[in-house]
N, CA, C and O of each residue as an XYZ file, in Angstrom:
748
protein
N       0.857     -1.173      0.000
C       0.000      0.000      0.000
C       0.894      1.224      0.000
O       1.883      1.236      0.732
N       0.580      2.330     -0.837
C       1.216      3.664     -1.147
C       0.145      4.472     -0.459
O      -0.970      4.623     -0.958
N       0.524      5.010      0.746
C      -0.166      6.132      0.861
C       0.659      7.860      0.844
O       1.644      8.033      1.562
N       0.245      8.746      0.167
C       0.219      9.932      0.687
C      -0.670     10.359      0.924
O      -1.751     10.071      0.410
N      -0.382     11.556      2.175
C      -1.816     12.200      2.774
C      -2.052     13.505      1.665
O      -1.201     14.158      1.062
N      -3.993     13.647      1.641
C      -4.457     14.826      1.453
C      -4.193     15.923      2.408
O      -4.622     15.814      3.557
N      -3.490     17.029      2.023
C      -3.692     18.597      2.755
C      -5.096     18.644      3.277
O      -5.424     18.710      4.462
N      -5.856     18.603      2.257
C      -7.174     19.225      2.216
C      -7.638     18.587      3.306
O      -8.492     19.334      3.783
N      -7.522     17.396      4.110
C      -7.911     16.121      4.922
C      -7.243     16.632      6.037
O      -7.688     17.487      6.802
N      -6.097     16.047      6.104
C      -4.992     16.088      7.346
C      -4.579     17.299      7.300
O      -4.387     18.062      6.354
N      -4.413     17.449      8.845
C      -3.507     18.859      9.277
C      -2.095     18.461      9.144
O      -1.537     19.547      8.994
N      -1.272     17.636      9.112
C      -0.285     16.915      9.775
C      -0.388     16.216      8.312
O      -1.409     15.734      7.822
N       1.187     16.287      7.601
C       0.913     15.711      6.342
C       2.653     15.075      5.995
O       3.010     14.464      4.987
N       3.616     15.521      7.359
C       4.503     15.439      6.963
C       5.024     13.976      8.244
O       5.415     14.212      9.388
N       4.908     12.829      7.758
C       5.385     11.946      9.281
C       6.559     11.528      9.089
O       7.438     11.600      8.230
N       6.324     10.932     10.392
C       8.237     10.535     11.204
C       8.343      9.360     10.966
O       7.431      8.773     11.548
N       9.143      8.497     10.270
C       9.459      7.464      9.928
C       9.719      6.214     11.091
O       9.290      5.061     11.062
N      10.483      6.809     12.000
C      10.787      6.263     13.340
C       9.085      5.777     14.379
O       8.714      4.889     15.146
N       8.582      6.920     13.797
C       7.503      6.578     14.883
C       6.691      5.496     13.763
O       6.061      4.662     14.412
N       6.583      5.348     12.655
C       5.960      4.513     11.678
C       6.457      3.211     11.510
O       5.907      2.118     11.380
N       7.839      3.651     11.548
C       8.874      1.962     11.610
C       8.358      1.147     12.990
O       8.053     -0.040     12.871
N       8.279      1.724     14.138
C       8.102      1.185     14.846
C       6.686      0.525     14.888
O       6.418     -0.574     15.373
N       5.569      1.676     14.101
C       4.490      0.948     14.569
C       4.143     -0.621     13.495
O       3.246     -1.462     13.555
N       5.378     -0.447     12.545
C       5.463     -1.310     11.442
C       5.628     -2.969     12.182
O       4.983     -4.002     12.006
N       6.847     -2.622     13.093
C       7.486     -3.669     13.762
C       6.669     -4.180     14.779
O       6.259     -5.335     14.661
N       6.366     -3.515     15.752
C       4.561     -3.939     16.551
C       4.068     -5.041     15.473
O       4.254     -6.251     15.340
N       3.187     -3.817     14.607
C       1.973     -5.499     14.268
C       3.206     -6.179     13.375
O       2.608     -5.804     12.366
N       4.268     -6.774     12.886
C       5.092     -7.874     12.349
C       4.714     -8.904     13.224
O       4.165     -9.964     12.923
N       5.260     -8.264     15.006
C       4.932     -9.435     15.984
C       3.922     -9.852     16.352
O       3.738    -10.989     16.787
N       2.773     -8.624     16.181
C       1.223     -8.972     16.411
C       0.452    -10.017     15.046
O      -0.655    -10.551     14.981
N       1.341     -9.990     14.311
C       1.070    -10.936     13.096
C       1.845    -11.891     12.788
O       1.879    -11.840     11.558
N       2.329    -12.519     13.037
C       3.339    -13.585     12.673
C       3.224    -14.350     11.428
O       2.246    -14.997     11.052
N       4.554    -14.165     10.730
C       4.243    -14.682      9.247
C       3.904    -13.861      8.464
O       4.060    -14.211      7.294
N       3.419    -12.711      8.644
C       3.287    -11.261      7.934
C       4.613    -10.116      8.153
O       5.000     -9.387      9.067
N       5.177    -10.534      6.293
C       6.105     -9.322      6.175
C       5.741     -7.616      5.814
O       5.023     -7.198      4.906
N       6.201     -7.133      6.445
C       5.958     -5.902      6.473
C       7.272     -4.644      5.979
O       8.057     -4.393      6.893
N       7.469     -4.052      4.928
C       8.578     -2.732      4.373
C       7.758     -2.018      4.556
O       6.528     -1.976      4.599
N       8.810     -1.268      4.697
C       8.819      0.329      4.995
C      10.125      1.011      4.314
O      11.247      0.573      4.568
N       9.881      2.329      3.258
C      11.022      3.225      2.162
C      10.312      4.497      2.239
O       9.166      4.756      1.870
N      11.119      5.186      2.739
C      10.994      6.493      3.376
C      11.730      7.082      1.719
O      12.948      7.110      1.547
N      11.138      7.333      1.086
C      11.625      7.980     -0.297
C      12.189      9.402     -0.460
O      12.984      9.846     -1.289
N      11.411     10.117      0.792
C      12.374     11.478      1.019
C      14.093     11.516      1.459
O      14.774     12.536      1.568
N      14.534     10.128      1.665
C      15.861     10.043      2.431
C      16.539      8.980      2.055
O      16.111      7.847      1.833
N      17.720      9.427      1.984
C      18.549      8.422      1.553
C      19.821      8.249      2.549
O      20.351      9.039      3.331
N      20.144      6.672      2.152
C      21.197      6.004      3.592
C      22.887      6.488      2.837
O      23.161      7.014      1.758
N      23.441      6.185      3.575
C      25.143      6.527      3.099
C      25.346      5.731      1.871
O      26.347      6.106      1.261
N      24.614      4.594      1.226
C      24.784      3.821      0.387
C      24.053      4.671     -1.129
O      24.377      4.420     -2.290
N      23.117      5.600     -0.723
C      22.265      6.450     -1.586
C      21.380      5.590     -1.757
O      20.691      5.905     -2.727
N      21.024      4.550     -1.238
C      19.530      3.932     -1.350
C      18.284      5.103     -0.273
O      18.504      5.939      0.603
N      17.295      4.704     -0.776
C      15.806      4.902      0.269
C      16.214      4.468      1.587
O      16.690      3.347      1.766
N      16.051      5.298      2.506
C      15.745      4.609      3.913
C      14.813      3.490      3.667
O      13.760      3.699      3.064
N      15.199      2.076      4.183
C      14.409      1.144      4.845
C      14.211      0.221      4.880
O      14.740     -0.375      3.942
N      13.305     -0.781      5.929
C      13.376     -1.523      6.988
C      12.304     -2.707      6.529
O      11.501     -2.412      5.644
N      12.268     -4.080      7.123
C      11.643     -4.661      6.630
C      11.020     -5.620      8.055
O      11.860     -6.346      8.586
N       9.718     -5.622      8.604
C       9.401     -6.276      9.410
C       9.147     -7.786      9.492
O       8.411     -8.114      8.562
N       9.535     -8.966     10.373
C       9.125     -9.989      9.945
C       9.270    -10.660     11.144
O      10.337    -10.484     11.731
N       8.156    -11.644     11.823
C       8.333    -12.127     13.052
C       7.782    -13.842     12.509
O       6.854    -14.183     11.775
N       8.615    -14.481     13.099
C       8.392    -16.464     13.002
C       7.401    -16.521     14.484
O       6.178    -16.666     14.469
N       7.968    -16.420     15.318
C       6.934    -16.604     16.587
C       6.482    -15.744     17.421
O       6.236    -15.923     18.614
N       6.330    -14.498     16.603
C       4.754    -13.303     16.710
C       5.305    -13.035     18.321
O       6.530    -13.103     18.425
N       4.693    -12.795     19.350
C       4.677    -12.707     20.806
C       5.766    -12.969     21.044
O       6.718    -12.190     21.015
N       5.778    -14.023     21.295
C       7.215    -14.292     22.510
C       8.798    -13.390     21.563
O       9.825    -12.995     22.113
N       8.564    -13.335     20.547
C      10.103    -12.503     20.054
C       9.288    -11.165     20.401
O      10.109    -10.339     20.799
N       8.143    -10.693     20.404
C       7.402     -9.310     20.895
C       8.104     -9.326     22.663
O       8.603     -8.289     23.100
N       8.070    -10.158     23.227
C       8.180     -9.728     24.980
C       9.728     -9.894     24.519
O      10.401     -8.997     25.026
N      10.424    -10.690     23.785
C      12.022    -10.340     24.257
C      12.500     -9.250     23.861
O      13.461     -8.727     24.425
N      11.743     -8.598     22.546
C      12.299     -7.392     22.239
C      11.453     -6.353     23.682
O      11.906     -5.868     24.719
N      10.923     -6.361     23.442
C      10.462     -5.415     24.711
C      11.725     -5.253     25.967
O      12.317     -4.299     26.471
N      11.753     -6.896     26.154
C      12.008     -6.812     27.875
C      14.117     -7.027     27.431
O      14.878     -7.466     28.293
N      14.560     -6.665     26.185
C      15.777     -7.325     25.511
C      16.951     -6.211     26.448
O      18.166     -6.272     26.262
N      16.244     -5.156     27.527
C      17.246     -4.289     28.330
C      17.458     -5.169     29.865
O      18.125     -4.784     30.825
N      16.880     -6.109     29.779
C      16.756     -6.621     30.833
C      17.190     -8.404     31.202
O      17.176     -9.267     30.324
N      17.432     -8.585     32.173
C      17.963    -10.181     32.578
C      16.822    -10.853     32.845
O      16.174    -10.630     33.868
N      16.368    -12.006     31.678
C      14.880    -12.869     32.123
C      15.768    -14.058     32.971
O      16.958    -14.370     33.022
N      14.377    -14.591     33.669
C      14.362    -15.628     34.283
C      14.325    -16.450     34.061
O      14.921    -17.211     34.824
N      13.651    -17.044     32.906
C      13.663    -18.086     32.080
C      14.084    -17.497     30.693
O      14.171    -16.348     30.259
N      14.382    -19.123     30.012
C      15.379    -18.656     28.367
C      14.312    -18.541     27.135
O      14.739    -18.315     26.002
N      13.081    -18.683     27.351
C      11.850    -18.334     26.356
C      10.778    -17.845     27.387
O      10.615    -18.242     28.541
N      10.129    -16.951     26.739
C       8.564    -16.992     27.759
C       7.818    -17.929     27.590
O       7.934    -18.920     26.870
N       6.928    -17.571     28.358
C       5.490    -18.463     28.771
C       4.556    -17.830     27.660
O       4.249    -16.639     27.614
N       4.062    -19.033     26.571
C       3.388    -18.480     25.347
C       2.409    -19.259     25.573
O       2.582    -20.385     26.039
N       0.787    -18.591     25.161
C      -0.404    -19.427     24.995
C      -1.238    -18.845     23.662
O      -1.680    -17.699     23.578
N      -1.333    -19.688     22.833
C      -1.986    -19.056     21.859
C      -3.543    -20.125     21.690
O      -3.462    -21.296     21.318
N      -4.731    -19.524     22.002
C      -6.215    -20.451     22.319
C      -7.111    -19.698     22.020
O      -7.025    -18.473     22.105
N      -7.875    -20.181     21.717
C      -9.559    -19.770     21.399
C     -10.662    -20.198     22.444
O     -10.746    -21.338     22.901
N     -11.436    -19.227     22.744
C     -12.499    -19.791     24.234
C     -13.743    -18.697     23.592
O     -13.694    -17.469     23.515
N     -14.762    -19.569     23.208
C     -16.311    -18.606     23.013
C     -15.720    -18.148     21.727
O     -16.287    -17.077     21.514
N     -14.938    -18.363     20.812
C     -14.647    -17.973     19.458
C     -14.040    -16.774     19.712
O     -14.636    -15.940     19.030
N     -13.130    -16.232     20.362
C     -12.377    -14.978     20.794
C     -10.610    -15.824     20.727
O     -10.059    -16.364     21.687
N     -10.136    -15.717     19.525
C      -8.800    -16.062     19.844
C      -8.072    -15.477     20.817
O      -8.510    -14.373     21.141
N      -6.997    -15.883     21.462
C      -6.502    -15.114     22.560
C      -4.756    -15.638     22.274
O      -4.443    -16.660     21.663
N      -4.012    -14.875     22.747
C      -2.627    -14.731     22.271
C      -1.682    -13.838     23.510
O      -1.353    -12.653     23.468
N      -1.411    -14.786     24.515
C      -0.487    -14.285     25.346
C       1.332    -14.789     25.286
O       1.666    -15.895     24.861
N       2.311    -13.773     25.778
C       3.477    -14.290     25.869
C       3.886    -13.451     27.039
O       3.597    -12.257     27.126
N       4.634    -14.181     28.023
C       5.050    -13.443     29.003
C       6.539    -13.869     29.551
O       7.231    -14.659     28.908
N       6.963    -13.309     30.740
C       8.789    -13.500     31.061
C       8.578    -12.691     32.058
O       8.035    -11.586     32.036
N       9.098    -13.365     33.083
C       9.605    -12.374     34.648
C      10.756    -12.210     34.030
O      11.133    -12.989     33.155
N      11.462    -11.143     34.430
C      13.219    -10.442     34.646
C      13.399    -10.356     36.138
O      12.602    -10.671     37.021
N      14.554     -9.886     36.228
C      15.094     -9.604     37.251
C      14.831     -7.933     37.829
O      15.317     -7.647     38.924
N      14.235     -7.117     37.234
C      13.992     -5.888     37.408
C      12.377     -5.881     38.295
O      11.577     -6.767     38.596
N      12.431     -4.395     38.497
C      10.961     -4.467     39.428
C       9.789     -3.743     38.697
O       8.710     -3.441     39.207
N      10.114     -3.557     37.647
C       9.191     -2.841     36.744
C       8.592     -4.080     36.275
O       9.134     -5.173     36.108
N       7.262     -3.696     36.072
C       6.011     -3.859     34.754
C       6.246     -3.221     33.980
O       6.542     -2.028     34.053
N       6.111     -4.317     32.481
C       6.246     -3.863     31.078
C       4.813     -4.413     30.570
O       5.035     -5.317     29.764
N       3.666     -4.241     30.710
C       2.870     -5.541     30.268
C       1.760     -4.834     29.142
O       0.873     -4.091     29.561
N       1.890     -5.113     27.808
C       0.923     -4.469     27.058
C      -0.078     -5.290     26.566
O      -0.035     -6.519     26.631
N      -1.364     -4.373     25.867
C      -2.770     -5.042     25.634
C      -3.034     -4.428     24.429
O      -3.215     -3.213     24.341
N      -3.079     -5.479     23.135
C      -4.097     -5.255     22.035
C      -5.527     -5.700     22.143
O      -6.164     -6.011     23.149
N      -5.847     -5.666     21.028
C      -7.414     -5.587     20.466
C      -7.382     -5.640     19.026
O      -7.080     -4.531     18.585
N      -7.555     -6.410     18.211
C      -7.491     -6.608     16.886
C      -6.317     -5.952     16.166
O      -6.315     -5.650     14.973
N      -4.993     -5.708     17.314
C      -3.894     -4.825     16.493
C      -3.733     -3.487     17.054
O      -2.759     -2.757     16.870
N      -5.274     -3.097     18.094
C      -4.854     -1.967     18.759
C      -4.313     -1.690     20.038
O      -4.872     -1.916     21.112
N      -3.421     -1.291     19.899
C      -2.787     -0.708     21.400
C      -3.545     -0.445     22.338
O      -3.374      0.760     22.526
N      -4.362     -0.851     23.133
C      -5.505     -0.631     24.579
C      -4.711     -0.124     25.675
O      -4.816     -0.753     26.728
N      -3.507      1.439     25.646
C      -3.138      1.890     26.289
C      -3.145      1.754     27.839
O      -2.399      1.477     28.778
N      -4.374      2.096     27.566
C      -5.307      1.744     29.359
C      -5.902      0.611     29.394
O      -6.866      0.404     30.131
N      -5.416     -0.233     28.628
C      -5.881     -1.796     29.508
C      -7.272     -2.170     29.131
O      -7.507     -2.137     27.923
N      -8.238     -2.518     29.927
C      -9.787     -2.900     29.414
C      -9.887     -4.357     30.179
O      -9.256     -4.460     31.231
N     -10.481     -5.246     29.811
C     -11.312     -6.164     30.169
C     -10.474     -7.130     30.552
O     -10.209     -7.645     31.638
N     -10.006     -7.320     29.143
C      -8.930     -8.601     28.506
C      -7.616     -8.328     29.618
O      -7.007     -9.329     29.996
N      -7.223     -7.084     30.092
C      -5.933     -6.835     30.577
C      -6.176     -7.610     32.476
O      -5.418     -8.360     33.091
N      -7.668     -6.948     32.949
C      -7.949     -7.094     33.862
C      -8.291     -9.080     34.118
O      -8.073     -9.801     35.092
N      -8.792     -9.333     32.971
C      -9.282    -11.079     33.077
C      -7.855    -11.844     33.157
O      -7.857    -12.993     33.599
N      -6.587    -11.225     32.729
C      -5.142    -11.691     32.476
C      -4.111    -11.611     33.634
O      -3.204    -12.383     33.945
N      -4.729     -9.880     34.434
C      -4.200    -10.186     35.684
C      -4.525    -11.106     36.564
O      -3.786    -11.973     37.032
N      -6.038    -10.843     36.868
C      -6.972    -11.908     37.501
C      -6.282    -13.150     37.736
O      -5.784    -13.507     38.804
N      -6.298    -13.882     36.462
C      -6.509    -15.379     36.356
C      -4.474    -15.229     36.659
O      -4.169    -16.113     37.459
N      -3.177    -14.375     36.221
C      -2.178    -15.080     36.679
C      -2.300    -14.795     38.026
O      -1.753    -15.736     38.601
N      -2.794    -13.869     38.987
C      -2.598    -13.717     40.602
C      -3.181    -15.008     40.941
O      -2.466    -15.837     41.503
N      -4.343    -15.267     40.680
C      -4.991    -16.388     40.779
C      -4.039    -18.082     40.838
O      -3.884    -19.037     41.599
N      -3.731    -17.741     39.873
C      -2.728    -19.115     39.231
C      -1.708    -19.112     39.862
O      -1.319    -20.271     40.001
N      -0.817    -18.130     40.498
C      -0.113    -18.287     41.375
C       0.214    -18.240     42.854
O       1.211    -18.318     43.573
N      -1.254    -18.054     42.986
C      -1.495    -18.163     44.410
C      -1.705    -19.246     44.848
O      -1.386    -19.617     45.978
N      -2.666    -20.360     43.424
C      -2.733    -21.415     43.815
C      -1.541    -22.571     43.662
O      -1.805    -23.731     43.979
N      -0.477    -22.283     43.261
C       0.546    -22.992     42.949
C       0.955    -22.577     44.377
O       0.747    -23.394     45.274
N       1.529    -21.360     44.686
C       2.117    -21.460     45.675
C       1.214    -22.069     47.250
O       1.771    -22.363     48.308
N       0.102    -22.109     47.037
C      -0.179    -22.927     48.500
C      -0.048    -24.361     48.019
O       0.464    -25.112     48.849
N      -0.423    -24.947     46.780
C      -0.344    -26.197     46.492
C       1.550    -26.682     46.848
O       1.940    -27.740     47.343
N       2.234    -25.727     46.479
C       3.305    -26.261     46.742
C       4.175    -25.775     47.862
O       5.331    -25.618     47.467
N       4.010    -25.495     49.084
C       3.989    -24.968     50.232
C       5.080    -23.599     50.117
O       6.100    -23.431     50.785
N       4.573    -22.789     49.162
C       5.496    -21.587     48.855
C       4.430    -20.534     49.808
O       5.017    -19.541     50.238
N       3.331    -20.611     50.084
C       2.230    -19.866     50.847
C       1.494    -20.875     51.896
O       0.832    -21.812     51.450
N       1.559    -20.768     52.603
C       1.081    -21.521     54.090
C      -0.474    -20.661     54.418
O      -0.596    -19.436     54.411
N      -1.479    -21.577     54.671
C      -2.864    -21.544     54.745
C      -3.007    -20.057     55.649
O      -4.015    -19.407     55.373
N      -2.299    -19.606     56.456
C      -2.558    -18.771     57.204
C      -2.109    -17.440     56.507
O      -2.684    -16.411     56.862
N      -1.179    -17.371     55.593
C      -0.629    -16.085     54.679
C      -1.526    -15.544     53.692
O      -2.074    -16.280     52.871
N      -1.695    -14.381     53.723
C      -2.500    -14.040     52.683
C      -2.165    -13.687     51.566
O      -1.008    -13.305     51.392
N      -3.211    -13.723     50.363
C      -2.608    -13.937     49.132
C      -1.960    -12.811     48.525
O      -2.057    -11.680     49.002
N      -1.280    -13.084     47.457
C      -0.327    -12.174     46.781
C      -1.533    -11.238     46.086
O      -2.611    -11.696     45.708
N      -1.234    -10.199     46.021
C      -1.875     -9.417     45.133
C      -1.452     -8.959     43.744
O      -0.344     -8.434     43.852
N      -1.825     -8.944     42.642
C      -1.889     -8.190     41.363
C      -0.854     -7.745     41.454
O       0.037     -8.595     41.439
N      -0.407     -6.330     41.585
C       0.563     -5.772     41.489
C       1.909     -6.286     42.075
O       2.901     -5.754     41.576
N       2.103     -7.096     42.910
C       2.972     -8.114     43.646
C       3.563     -9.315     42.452
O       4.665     -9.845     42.312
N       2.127     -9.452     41.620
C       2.780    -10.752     40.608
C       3.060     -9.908     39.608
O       4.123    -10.325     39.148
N       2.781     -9.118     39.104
C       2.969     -8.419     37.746
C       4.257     -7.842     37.830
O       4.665     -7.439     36.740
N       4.999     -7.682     38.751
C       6.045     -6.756     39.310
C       7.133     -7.705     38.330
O       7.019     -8.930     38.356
N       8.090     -7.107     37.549
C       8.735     -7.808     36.953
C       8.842     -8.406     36.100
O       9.856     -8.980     35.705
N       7.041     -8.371     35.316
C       6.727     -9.338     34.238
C       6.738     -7.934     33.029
O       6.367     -6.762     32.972
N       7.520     -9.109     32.059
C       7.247     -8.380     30.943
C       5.783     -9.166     29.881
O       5.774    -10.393     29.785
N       4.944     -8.547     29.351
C       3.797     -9.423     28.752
C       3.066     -8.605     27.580
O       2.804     -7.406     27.669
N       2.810     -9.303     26.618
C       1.505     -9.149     25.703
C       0.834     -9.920     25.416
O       1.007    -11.061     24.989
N      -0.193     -9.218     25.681
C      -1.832     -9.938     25.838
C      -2.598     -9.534     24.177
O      -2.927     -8.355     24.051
N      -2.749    -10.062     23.498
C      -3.730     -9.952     22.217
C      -4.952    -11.004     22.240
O      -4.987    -12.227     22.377
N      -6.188     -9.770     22.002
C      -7.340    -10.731     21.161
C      -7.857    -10.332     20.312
O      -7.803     -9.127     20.067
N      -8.522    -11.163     19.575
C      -9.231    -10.701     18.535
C     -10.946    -10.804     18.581
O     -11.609    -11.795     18.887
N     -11.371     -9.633     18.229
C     -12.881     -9.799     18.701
C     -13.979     -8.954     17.685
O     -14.161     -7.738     17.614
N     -14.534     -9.889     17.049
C     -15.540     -8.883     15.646
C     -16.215     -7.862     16.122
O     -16.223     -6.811     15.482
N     -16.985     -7.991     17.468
C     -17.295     -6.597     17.781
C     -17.087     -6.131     19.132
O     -17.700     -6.371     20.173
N     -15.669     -5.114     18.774
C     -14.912     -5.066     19.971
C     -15.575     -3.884     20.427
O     -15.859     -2.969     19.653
N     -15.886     -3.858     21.895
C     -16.162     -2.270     22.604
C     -15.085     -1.430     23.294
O     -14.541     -1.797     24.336
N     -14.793     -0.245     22.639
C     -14.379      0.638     23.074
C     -14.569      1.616     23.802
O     -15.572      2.225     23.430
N     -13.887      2.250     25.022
C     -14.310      3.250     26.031
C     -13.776      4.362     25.436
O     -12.573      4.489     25.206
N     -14.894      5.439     25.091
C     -13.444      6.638     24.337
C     -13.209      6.216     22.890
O     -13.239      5.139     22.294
N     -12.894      7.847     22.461
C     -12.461      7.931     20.834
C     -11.381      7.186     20.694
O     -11.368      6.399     19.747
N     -10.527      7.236     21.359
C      -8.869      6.548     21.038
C      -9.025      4.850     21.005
O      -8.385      4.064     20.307
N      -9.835      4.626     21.758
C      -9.732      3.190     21.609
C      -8.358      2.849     22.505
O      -7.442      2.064     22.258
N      -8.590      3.824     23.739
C      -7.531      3.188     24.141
C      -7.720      1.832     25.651
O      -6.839      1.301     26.328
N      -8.981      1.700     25.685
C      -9.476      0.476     26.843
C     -10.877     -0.127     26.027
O     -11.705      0.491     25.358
N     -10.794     -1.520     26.348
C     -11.594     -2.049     25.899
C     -12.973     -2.591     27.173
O     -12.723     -2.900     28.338
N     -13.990     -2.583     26.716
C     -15.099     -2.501     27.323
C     -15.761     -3.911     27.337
O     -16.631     -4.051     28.196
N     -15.489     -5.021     26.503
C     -15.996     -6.055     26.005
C     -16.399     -6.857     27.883
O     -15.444     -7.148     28.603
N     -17.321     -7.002     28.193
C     -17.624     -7.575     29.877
C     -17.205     -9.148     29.715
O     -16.604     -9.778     30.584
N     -17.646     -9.698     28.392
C     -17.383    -10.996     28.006
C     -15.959    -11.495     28.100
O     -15.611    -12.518     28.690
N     -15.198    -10.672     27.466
C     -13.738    -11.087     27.526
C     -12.764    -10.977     28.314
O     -11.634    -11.313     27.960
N     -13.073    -10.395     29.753
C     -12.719    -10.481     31.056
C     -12.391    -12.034     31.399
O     -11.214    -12.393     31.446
N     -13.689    -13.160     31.692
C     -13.669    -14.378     31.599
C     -12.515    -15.265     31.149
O     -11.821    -15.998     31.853
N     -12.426    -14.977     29.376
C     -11.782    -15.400     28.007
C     -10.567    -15.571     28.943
O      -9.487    -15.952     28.490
């Protein structure tokens, strides 16, 4: 696809390649198996070619959390990948603790960035606090009398992306930046 923008349309007609490359490289990993170029035709490299770049991801997510979390020391040597369908809502997680104390953890929606999180982000924390609360009393890492870990306690350290796909997704807000779907909380 060739696009240039209309004046007459857009205020903003002149973009940044960097911020485009990147959003190029995003969906590569949000798509796996989908190549993606990018030739910035206004610019040329020391070679006198076009600027540019060519996106391409084999296992979508999990090369998405290592590039993400790639400033940092993981805990394990691949993440934790689930790629499933529940109620016809594909779902597509990859995740990795590091050694750092930051949260890195992002949320699509058919490819969109859900800035602020939504349903899907909240059903993902849920179910890992959940999942590791019950591991750790099952395996005497939490003793019946301790109370449970909270959310922000397990997320601490995780790097993650959460993707689903959903035909009619609800959005809170113009931006589309949280998703509203009550159903896919569950998912």
């Amino acid at each position: 696809i060739t696009f240039k923008p209309d004046d007459t349309i857009f205020s903003v007609t002149e973009y940044d390649y960097e911020t485009l490359s990147s959003r190029m490289r995003e969906l590569a990993y949000l798509n796996k198996g989908v190549r993606l170029n990018i030739t910035d035709r206004r610019n040329r490299n020391e070679q006198g070619e076009f600027v540019h770049d060519s996106f391409y991801s084999t296992e979508g997510l999990k090369e998405f959390v290592q590039f993400l979390d790639a400033s940092r020391e993981p805990l394990t040597e691949t993440p934790i990948y689930i790629d499933t369908e529940k109620d016809g809502v594909p779902v597509e997680v990859a995740m990795q603790y590091n050694t750092s104390f930051s949260e890195n953890v992002h949320s699509y929606v058919n490819n969109i960035n859900t800035i602020e999180g939504g349903t899907h982000l909240t059903g993902f924390s849920s179910a890992l606090t959940r999942s590791i609360n019950e591991y750790g009393r099952q395996f005497g890492f939490l003793k019946a009398s301790d109370t449970n870990l909270k959310s922000e306690d397990v997320r601490e350290s995780l790097a993650a992306v959460i993707s689903v796909k959903l035909v009619e997704p609800q959005f809170e807000g113009q931006t589309k930046s949280k998703l509203g779907n009550s159903e896919v909380r569950g998912i």
